[in-house]
VOKEVO-680091 format. One line per 5 residues: number of its first residue (from 1); their letters; for each residue x, y, z of C-alpha. Coordinates in steps of 0.1 Angstrom, whole numbers, plus 2048, in hexadecimal, padded with zeros to 3 digits. Layout:
# VOKEVO-680091
NUM	A	X,Y,Z; ...
This chain:
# VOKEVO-680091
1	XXXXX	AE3,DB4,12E; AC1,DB6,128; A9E,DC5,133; A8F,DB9,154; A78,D9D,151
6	XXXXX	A52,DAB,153; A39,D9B,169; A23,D8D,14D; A44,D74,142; A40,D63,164
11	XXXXX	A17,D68,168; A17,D46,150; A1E,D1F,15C; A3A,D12,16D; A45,CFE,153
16	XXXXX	A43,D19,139; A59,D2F,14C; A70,D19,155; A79,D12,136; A7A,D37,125
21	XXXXX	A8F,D3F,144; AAF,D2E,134; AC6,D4A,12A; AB9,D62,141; ACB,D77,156
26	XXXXX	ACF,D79,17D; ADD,D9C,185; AE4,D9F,1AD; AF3,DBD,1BD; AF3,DAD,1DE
31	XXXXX	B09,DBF,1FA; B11,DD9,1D9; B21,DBB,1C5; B15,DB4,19F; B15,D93,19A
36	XXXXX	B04,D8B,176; AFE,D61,16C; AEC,D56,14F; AD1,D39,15A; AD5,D16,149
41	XXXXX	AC4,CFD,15E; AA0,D04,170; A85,CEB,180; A62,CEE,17F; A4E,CEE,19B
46	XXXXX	A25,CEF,18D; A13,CF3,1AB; 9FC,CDF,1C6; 9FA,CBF,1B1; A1E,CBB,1AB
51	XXXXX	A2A,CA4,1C6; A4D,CB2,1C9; A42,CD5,1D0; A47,CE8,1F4; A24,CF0,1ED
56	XXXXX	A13,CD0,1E3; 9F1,CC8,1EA; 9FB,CB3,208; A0F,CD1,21C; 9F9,CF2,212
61	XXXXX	A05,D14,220; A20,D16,236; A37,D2E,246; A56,D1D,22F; A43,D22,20D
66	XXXXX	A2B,D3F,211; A3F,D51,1F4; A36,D3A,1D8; A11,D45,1DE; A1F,D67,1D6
71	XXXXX	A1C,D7D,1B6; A31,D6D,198; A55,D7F,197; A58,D7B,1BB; A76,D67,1CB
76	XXXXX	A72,D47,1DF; A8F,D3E,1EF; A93,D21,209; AB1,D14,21E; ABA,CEB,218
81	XXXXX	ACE,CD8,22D; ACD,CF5,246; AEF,D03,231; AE6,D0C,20C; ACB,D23,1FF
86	XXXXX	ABB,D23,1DB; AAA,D3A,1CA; A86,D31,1B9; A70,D4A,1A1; A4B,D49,1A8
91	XXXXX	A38,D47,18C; A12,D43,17F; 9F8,D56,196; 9F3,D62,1BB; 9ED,D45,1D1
96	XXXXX	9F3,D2A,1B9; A14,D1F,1C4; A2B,D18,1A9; A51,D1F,1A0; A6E,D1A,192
101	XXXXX	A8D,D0F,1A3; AAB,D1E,193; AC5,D01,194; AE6,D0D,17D; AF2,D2E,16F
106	XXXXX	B12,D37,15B; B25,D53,16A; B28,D76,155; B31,D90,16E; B41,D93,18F
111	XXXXX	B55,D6D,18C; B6C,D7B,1AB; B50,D83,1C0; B42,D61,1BC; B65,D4E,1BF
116	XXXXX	B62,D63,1E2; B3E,D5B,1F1; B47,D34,1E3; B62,D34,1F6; B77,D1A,1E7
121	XXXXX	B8F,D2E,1D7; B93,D32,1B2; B7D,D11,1A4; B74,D0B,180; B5C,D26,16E
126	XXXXX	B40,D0D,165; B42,D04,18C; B39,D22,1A0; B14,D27,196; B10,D03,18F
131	XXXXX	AF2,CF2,1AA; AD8,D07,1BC; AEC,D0D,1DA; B09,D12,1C7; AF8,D2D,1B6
136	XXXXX	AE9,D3F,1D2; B05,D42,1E7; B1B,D51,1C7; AFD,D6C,1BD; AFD,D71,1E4
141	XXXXX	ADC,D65,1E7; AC8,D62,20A; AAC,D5C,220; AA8,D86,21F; A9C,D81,1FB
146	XXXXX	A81,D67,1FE; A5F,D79,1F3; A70,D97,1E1; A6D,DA3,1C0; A83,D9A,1A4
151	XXXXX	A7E,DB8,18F; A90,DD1,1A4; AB2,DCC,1BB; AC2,DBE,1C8; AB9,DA0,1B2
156	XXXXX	AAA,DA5,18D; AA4,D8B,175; AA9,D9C,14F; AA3,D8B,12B; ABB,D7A,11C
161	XXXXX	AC8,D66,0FF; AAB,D53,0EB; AB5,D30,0EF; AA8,D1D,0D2; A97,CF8,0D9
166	XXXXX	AB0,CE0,0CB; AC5,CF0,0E8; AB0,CE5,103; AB0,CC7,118; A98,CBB,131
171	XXXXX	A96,C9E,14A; A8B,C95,16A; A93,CAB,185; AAD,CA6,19F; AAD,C9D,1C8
176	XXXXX	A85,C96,1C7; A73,C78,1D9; A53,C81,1C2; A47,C83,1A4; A6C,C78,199
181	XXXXX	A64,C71,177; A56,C90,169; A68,CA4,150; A6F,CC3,15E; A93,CCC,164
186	XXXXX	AA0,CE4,145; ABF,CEB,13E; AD3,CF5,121; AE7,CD6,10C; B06,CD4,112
191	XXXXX	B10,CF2,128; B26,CE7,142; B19,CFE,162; AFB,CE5,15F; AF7,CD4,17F
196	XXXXX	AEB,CB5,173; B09,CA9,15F; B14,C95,17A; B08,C82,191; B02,C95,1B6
201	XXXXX	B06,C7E,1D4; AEF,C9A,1EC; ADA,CA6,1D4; AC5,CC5,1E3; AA0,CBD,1EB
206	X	A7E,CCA,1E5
């Protein structure tokens, strides 16, 4: 599947590793499950001055985002809506907080498993990973992991296909009330786990 993701690929921007994370892999072992999804959407989350950050400018430090001033290749993962979780990568340097919000993967491994912790039965393929909550609860993703590394059980991110430009797509990310405009949601054209196709009438929130 892959070698595990070194620091030094998420010691860089935001941005930049939001985009190279497309085609990655997420590898849990939760509870002694494998569960394996490709990533094909992200969101970038730059730091301080971005607006729709947990860790803008305005809010500093708190108890809720203290892991995105972590080392890069750390989790950060938050509850929305009191219900779902999502997973984030921390990126650039140690206490500049910035991350990436993993929004969509494709499942590879362990479809049953995720059919189970969703459940809802047996739903489409392109459905089970598709939206951050979505995702987290399939990978069995939770509070436990926020702050962890993801080089080493149970959750590793490991290289993955080399997606090439022309397949990429970004836009404006989704469920912010700031900084609405900017460019920073990447996913790859076309695939249909992406949670944007479609218009989402709760959309989660920064």
């Amino acid at each position: 599947m892959g070698r595990v993701l070194p620091i030094r690929f998420y010691a860089r921007p935001a941005v930049v590793v939001a985009r190279e994370l497309l085609g990655a892999r997420i590898v849990s072992s939760v509870d002694g499950l494998l569960t394996v999804g490709r990533i094909v959407e992200t969101e970038a989350y730059t730091g301080p001055d971005d607006e729709a950050s947990h860790a803008a400018a305005r809010i500093g430090r708190t108890a809720r985002n203290a892991a995105m001033f972590g080392p890069p290749g750390s989790a950060y993962v938050y509850r929305i809506y009191g219900v779902h979780w999502c997973l984030n990568v921390v990126t650039d340097t140690v206490d500049h907080p910035a991350a990436v919000l993993i929004r969509a993967i494709e499942p590879i491994t362990g479809i049953d498993v995720m059919h189970e912790r969703r459940g809802r039965g047996t739903i489409a393929r392109c459905l089970i990973g598709r939206g951050p909550g979505n995702l987290a609860r399939a990978l069995g993703i939770d509070g436990i992991l926020n702050g962890q590394s993801l080089r080493v059980a149970p959750l590793r991110l490991l290289r993955g296909d080399a997606i090439d430009d022309a397949a990429i797509a970004t836009g404006p990310r989704i469920g912010v009330t700031r900084a609405m405009d900017l460019p920073l949601r990447f996913f790859i054209r076309g695939n249909p786990s992406v949670s944007g196709r479609r218009k989402q009438s709760r959309p989660p929130e920064r």
